[in-house]
C-alpha positions in Angstrom: 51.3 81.2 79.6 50.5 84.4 81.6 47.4 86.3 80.3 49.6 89.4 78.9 51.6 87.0 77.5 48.9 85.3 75.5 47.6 89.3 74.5 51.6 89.4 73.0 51.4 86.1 71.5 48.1 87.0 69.6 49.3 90.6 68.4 52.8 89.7 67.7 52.7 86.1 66.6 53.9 83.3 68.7 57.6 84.3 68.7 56.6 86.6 71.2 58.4 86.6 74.4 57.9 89.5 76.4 56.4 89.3 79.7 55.5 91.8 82.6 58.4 91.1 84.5 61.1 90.1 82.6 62.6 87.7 84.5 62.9 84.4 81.9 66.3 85.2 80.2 68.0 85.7 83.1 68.5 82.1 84.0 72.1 82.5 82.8 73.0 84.5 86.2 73.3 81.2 88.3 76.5 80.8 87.0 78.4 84.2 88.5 80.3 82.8 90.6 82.0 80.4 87.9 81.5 83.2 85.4 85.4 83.3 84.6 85.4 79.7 83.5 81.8 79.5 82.5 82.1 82.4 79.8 84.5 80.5 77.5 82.4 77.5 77.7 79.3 79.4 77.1 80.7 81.3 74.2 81.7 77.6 72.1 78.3 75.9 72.7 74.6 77.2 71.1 73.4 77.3 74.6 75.1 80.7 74.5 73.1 81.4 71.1 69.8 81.0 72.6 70.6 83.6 74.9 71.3 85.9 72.4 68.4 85.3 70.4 65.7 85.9 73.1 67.0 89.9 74.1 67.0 90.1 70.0 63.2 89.5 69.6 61.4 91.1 71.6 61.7 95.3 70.6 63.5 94.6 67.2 60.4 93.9 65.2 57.0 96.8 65.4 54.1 95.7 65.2 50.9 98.3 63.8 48.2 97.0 66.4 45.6 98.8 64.9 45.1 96.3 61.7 45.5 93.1 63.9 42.9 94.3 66.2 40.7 95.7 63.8 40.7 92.3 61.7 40.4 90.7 64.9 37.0 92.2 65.7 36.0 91.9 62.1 36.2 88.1 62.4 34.2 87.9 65.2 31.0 89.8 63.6 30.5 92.2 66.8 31.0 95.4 67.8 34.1 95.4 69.9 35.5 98.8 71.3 38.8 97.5 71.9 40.8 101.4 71.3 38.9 101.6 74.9 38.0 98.5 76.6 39.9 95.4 78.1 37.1 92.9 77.7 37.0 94.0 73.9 40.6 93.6 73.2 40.8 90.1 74.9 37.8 89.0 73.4 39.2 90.0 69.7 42.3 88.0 70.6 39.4 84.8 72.0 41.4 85.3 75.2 39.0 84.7 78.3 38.1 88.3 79.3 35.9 86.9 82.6 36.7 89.2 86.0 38.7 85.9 87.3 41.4 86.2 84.0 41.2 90.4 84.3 42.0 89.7 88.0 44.4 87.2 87.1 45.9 89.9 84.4 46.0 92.9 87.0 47.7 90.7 89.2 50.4 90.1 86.5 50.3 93.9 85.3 50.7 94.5 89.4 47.7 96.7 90.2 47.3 97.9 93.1 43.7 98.8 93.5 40.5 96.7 94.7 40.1 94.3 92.2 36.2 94.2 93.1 36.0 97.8 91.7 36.0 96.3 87.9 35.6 99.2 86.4 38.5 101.2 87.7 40.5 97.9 87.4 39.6 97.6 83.5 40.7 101.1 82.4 43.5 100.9 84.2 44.2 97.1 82.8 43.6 99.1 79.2 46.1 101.6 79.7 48.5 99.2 80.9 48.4 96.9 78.2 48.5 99.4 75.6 51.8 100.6 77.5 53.0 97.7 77.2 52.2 97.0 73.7 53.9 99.9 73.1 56.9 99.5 75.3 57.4 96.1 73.4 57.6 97.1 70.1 53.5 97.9 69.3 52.8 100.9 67.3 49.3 102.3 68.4 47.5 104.8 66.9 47.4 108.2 68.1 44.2 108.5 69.7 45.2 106.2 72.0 46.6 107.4 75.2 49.3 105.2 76.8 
């Protein structure tokens, strides 16, 4: 599972299935060419049902971040900033928040910047995610800029 993918598992449960890029449902196109005789026989089976059900989950159902987080950080008996920091937030979620997993996330998120600069790398990784969060059904609080 991608990094931002294990942030969306954590926040919205394991149903979860939105990535960066999107690309998973799609596996349905193949079958243009034979899309004349391959919609009736999609329409009978359930294989057609699962591919209903994955564009269904992922916006339908918000999500307040803030009280996941926030009981997130309060189990882990530290002070964790994550309205502001990357490492924070993935360490609430006891997701490896080392520089090779926020490279690894930036790559996913497609930064564009030096990856050696980590402090540029990490706000922008922060304001990603919460974008993302958001974009995906997450409702942040208002102090946080996405």
């Amino acid at each position: 599972m991608s990094v931002f993918g294990k942030i969306m598992s954590a926040i919205f449960g394991s149903s979860a299935s939105a990535t960066p890029a999107g690309a998973a449902p799609t596996g349905a196109k193949p079958t243009s060419p034979t899309s004349a005789s391959a919609t009736p026989t999609s329409a009978k089976p359930a294989g057609g049902g699962s591919a209903a059900a994955a564009p269904a989950a992922a916006p339908a159902k918000t999500v307040e971040v803030a009280p996941i987080l926030d009981k997130a950080v309060a189990a882990k008996h530290e002070k964790l900033e994550w309205r502001t920091s990357i490492v924070d937030l993935m360490k609430a979620l006891d997701i490896d928040s080392s520089l090779a997993a926020r490279k690894e996330l930036a790559k996913e998120l497609g930064y564009t910047g030096d990856t050696n600069d980590s402090a540029s790398m990490n706000v922008w990784l922060h304001k990603q995610v919460m974008a993302k969060l958001a974009a995906n059904g997450g409702k942040l609080p208002p102090e946080i800029k996405h």
